[in-house]
C-alpha positions in Angstrom: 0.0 0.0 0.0 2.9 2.5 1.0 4.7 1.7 -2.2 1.3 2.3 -4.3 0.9 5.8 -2.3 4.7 6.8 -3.1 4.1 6.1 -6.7 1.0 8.3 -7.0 2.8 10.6 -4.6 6.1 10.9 -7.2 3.8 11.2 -10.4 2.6 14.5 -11.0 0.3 13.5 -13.2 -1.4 11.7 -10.3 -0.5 13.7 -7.1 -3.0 15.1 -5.3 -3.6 16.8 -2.0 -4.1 14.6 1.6 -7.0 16.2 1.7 -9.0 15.4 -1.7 -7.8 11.7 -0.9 -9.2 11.4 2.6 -12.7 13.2 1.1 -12.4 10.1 -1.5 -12.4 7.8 1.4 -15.3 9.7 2.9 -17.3 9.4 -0.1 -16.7 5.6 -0.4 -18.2 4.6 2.8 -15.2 3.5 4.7 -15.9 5.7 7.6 -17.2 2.7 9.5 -13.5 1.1 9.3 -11.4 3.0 11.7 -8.7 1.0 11.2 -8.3 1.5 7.8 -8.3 4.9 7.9 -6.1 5.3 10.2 -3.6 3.5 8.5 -4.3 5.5 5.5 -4.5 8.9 6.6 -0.9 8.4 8.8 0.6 6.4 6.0 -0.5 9.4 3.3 1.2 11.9 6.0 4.1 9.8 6.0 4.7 9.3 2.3 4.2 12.8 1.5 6.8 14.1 4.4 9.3 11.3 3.0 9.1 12.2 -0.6 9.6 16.3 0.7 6.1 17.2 -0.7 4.4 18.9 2.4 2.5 21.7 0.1 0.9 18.8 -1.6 0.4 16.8 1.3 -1.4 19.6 3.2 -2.8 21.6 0.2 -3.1 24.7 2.4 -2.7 24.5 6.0 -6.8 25.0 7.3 -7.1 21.8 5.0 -4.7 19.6 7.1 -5.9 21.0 10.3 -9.2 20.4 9.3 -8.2 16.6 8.2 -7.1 16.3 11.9 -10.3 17.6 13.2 -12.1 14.7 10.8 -9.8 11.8 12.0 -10.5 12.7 15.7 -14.3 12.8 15.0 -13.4 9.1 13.6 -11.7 8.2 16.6 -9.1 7.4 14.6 -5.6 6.9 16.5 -4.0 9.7 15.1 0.1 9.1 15.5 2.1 11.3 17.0 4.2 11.5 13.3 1.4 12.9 11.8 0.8 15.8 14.1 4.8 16.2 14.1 4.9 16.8 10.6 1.2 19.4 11.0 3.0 20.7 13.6 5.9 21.6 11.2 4.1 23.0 8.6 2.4 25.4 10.9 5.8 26.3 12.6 7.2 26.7 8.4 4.5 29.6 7.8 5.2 31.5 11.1 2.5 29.7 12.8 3.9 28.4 15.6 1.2 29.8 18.8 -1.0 27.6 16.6 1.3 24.5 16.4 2.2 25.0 20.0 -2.1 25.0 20.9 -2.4 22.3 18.3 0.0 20.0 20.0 -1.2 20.6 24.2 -4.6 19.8 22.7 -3.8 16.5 21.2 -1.9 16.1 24.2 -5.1 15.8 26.3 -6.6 13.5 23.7 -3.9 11.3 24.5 -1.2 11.7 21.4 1.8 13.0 23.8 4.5 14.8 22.1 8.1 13.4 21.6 11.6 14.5 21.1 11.0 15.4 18.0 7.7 17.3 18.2 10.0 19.4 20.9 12.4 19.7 18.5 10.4 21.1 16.0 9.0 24.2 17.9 12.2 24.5 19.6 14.0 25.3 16.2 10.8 27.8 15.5 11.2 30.0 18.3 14.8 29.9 18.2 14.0 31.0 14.6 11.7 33.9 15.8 14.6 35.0 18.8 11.8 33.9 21.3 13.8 32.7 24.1 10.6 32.8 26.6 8.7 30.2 23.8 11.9 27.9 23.9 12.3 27.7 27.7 8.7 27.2 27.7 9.6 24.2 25.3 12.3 22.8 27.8 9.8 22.8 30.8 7.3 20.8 29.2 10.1 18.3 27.9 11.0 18.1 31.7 7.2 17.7 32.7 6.5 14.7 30.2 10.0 13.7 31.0 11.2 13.7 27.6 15.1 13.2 27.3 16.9 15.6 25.0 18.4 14.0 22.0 21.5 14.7 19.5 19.3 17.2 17.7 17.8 18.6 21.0 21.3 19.5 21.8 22.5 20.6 19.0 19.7 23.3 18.4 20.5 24.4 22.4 24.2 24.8 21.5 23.3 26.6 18.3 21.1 28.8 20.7 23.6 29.9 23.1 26.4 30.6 20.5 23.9 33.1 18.6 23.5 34.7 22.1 26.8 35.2 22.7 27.0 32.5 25.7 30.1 30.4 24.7 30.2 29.0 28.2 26.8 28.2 27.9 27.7 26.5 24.6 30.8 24.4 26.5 28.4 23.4 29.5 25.7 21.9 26.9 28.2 20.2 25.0 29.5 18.9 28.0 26.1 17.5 29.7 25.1 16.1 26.7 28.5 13.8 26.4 28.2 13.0 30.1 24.7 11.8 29.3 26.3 9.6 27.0 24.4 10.6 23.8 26.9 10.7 20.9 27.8 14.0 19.7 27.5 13.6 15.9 29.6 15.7 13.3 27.0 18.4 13.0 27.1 18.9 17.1 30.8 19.3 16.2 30.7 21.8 13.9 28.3 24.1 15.7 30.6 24.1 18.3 33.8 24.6 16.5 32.0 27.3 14.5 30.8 29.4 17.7 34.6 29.0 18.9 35.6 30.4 15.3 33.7 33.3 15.8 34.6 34.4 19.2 37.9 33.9 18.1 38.6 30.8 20.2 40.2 29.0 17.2 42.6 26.9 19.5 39.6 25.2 21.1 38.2 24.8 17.3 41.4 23.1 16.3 41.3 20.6 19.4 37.9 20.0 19.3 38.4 19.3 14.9 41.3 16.6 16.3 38.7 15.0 18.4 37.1 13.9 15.0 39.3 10.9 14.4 39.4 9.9 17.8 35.6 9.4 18.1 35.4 8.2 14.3 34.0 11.3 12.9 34.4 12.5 9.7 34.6 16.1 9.2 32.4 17.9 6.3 32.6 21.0 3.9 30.6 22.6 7.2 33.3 21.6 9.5 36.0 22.8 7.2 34.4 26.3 6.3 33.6 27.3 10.0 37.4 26.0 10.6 38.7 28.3 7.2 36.4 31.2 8.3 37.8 30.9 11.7 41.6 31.6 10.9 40.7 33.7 8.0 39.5 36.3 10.6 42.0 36.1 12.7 43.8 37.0 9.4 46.4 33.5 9.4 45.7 33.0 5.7 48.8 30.4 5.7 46.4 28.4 8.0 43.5 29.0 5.8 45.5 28.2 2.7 46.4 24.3 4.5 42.7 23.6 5.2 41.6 24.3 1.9 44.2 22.0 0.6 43.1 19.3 3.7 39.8 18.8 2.5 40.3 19.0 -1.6 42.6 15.9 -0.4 39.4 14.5 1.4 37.4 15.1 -1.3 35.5 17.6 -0.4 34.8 21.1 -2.9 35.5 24.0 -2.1 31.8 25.8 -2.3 31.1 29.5 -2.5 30.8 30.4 1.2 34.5 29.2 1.6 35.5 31.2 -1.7 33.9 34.2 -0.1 35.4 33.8 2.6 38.8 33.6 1.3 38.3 36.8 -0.5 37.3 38.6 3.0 40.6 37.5 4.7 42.6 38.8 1.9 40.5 41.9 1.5 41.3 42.0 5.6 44.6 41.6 5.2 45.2 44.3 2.6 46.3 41.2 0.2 44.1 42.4 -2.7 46.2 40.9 -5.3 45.7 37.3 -3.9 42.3 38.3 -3.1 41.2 38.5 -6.9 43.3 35.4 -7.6 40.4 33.4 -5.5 37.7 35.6 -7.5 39.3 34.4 -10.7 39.4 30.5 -9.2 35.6 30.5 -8.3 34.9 31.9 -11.4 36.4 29.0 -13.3 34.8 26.4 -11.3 31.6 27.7 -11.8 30.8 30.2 -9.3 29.1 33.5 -10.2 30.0 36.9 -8.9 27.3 37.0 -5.9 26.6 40.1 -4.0 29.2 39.1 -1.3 32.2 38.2 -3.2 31.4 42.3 -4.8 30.9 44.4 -1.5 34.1 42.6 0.0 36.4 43.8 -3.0 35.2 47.2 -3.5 35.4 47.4 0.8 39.2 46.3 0.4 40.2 48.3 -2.4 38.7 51.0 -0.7 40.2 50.5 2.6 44.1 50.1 0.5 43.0 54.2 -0.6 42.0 53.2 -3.9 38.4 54.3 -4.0 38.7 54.6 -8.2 39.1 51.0 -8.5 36.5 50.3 -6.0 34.5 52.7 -7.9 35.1 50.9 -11.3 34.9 47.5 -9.7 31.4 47.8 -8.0 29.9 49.5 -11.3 31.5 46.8 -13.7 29.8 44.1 -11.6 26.2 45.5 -11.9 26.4 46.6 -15.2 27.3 42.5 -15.7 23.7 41.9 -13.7 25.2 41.8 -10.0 22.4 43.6 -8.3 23.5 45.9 -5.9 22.4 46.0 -2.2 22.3 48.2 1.0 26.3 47.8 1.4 27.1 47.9 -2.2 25.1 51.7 -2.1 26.3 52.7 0.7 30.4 51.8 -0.4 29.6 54.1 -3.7 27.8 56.5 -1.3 30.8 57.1 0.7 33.4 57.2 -2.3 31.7 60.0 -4.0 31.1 62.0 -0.3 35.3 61.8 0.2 35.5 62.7 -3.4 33.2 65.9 -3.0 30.6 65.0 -5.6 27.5 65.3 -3.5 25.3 65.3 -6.3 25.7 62.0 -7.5 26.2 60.5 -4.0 22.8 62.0 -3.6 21.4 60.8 -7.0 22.6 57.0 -5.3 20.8 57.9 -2.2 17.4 58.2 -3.8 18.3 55.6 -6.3 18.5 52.6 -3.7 14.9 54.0 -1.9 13.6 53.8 -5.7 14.8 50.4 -6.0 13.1 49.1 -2.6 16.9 49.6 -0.8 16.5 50.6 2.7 19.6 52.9 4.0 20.8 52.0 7.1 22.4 53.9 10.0 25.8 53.4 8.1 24.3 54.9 5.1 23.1 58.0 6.6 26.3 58.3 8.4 28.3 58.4 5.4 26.5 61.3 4.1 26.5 63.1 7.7 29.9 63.0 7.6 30.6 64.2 4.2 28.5 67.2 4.2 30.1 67.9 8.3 33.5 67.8 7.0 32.6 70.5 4.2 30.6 72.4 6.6 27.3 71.4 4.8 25.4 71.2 7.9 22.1 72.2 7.3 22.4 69.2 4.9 24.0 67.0 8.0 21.0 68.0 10.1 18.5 67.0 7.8 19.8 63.7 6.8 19.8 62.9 11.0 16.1 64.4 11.0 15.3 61.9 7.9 17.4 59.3 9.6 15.1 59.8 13.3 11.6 60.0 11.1 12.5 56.4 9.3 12.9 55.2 13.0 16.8 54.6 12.7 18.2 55.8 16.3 21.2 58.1 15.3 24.2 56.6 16.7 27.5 57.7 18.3 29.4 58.2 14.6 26.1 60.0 13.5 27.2 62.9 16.7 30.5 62.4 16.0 30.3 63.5 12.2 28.0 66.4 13.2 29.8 67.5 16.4 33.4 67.3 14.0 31.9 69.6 11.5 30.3 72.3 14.2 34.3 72.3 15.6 36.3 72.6 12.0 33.8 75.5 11.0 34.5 77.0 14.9 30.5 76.3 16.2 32.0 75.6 19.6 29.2 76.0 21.4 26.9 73.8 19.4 29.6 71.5 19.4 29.9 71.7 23.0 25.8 71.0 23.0 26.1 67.9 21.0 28.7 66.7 23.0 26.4 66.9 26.3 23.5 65.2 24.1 25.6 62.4 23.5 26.4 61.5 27.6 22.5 62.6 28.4 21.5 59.8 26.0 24.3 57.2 27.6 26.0 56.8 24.2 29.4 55.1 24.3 31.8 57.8 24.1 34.8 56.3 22.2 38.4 58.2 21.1 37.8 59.9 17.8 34.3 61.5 19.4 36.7 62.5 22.4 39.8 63.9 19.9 37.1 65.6 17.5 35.8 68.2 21.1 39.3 68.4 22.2 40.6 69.9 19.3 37.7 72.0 18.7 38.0 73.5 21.9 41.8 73.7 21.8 41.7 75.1 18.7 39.7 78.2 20.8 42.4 78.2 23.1 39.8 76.6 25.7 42.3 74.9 27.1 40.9 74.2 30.5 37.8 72.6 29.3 39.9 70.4 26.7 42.3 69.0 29.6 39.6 68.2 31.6 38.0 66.4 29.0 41.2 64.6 28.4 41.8 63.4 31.7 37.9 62.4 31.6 39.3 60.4 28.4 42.4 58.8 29.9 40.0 57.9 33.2 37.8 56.1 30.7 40.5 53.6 29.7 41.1 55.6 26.1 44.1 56.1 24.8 45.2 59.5 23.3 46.8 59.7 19.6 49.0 62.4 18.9 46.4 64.4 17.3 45.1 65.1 21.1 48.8 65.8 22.5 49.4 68.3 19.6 45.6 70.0 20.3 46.5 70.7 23.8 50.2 72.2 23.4 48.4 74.5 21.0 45.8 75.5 23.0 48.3 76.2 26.1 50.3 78.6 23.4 46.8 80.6 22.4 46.0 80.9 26.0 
């Protein structure tokens, strides 16, 4: 019977929705054998999830539910694989209140929830940042006393890292071996990767040596949270090895790892060996994506060569690359340092026209280049626009403005901004610091700028020379 369903399942000349087949059954009379429905509506649940045809096998969602509601009315047993897989279909579209009712009230009808049912809403609220829904999640599982398994973990360690809580991540990882569940190479690699990314890479690179010991083998996943690891920590040599490791192991390079070879280059000003990596990926197959463009054009303009950023960002979308919020916002700030206002304007309205949504980075480029040409009606507006779209101006936005008040002698305003930023508990960091020190020095306020340096030096910042120089000069004007 399953292998007839599969078949009609896989044809597409046959397929049809769960739901037109369990009306079928209605029509023919076979209400009055529970069992056989039964088996047919949880075997039609089943092949439909095997075959990866859940749009077909639940039509639309109010159709499956509804289906449920019918095989309860039967009295039909209704497994607890079936309301798994309605349960993930509801938590797919969002729905996941309604998968989390849905599955307490077949609890009290007697189909209790397993491991994977958890599982399954776990991973949607972890999805939706809703930490509350996940511990809710974890206190049923302890109620019903259902035992975590290798996914259960794996999506709690996944948790933690995206948090930030690498000791949480450790102290899961750790219980779960205790337990005696096997950590499989996907628990691995989540945990290497949220070692990569806080910069732990020695831990990554013990816990990748485990592999062989437990009889693990490690995958293009493993490898490319390894490669991105070392590649931020800029040790391309190291980066370079692993990429050779697992070519040796059979394993292809895809276009994350290309990207994020290009990045670590980019980072380390290597722009040269940075293309050479473009140039591979092309060959193998690979298309230019949005990625591979904004980090090129961000480190040719961070090696001072803003024309051949320039020229590089409009080659790629005149070849069909469509640019995004970053590509915008790295021509944006080209043309600000350049002077040309008008057509880093004419880009500005160009990405809202093409649905692009600037950012606070966006606005800030453009605050700064109209402060640092005194343009500041301009600067205010842009932080007025920036406050109206809902984008909280940050401590770069006050910076740029509070700069631009001090180079065109606006003490006092600068002075104001400057008191704005501690009202609103803004982080004050060194260039906001050097940018009222020299203002004020520049006055020959010197009293006000030393306090405010000593304020810095208390703060844990560290003066550059620019500061030093500021407040000689101002000792000389007094």
């Amino acid at each position: 019977m399953k292998r007839v369903l599969t078949y009609v399942a896989m044809d597409s000349n046959l397929r049809c929705p769960v739901a037109n087949l369990v009306s079928l059954v209605e029509e023919s009379g076979f209400n009055n054998e529970p069992n056989f429905v039964e088996k047919l509506c949880d075997m039609l649940f089943r092949v439909y999830a095997d075959c990866n045809l859940f749009e077909e096998g639940c039509d639309k969602m109010e159709a499956c539910l509804g289906l449920f509601k019918r095989m309860v009315e039967f009295n039909v047993e209704v497994t607890v694989y079936s309301l798994t897989i309605v349960i993930d279909g509801l938590c797919k579209r969002w729905r996941v209140k309604r998968a989390k009712d849905l599955m307490i009230e077949m609890a009290s009808k007697g189909i209790k929830p397993n491991v994977v049912t958890y599982n399954t809403l776990i991973n949607a609220y972890i999805k939706r940042m809703d930490f509350e829904g996940v511990n809710e999640m974890l206190r049923l599982m302890e109620v019903d006393k259902v035992e975590y398994n290798a996914a259960t973990y794996t999506l709690l360690i996944d948790w933690h890292g995206s948090s930030g809580k690498i000791d949480e991540v450790e102290r899961v990882f750790e219980e779960m071996r205790e337990k005696g569940i096997k950590a499989d190479i996907h628990v691995y690699t989540v945990v290497i990767n949220w070692n990569c990314k806080i910069g732990n890479t020695k831990r990554a690179f013990a816990l990748f040596d485990e592999l062989a010991e437990k009889g693990l083998v490690a995958n293009v996943h493993t490898y490319g949270a390894l490669i991105d690891g070392v590649c931020k920590a800029g040790e391309m040599e190291a980066a370079e090895i692993l990429v050779n490791e697992m070519q040796t192991q059979g394993l292809d390079v895809n276009q994350l790892i290309y990207n994020t070879l290009i990045d670590g280059y980019c980072k380390r000003g290597l722009i040269e060996e940075a293309f050479k990596v473009q140039v591979i990926m092309e060959k193998k197959g690979f298309e230019n994506d949005i990625y591979t463009l904004n980090t090129i054009a961000d480190g040719l303009r961070k090696l001072n060569q803003p024309e051949e950023a320039k020229r590089w960002l409009l080659t790629m979308i005149e070849k069909g690359v469509v640019p995004n919020v970053v590509s915008y916002t790295t021509l944006i700030d080209i043309y600000c340092k350049e002077g040309d206002f008008v057509e880093a304007k004419k880009l500005f309205q160009e990405m809202k026209n093409a649905g692009g949504k600037p950012n606070a980075v966006t606005f800030n480029v453009l605050i700064d280049g109209y402060s640092k040409k005194g343009r500041m009606n301009e600067a205010y507006q842009l932080r007025d626009e920036m406050r109206a779209k809902g984008i909280v101006p940050d401590i770069y936005t006050y910076t740029s403005l509070l700069h631009g008040e001090c180079i065109f002698g606006k003490l006092d305003d600068a002075v104001e901004l400057f008191n704005e930023v501690r009202q609103k508990g803004l982080p004050l960091n060194v260039v906001t610091y050097t940018a009222i020190i020299s203002g004020l020095s520049k006055e020959g306020r010197s009293e006000e700028a030393f306090k405010l340096y000593d304020e810095m030096t208390e703060a844990g910042l560290t003066p550059d020379d620019r500061v030093y120089t500021s407040l000689v000069s101002s000792l000389h004007k007094t």
